[in-house]
N, C-alpha and C positions, 0 to 999 in steps of 0.2 A: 440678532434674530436667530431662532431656532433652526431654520434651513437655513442660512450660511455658515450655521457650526457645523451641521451635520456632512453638509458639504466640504467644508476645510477639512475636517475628521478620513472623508473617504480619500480625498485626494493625498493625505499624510501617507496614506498603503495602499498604492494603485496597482502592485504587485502580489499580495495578501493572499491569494487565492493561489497564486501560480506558485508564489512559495509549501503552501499546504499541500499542492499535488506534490511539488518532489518530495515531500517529506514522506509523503505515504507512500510515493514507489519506492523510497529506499528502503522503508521499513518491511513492502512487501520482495521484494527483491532479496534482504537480508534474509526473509522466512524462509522464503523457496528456497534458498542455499541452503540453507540448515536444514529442512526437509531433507534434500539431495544426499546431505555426507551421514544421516541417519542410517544405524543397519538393516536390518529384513527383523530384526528381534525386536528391535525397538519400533519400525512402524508398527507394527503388530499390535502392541501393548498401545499403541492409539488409536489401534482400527482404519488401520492404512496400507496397502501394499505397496511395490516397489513400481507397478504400472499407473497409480493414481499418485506419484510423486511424480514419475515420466510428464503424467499429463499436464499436473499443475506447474510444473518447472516450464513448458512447451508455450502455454500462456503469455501474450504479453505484456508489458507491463499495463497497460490501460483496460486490462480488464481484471480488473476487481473484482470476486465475487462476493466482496460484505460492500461494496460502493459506497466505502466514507469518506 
């Protein structure tokens, strides 16, 4: 039957979701470092100063401001 596939399917990754979050805060975790060890020349040349790194760095990880 079509719903006891779909159901066996979810119960195979009951974790799925929880894995995706860490994946994204690592990813935003790793940005914000790399942000941080940037120079004052180099934010610049992306239209960033060294107070709008402070801030994003300051953030925690659950707040995502692109929320994927």
């Amino acid at each position: 039957m079509k719903g006891q596939r779909g159901f066996v399917l979810m119960a195979k990754r009951p974790f799925a979701g929880l894995f995706h979050k860490i994946a994204r805060w690592q990813v935003v975790h790793a940005e914000r470092q790399m942000l941080a060890t940037l120079s004052d020349d180099a934010l610049k040349d992306i239209g960033l100063n060294r107070g709008d790194v402070e801030r994003e760095r300051q953030l925690h990880f659950w707040q995502d401001p692109l929320r994927k």
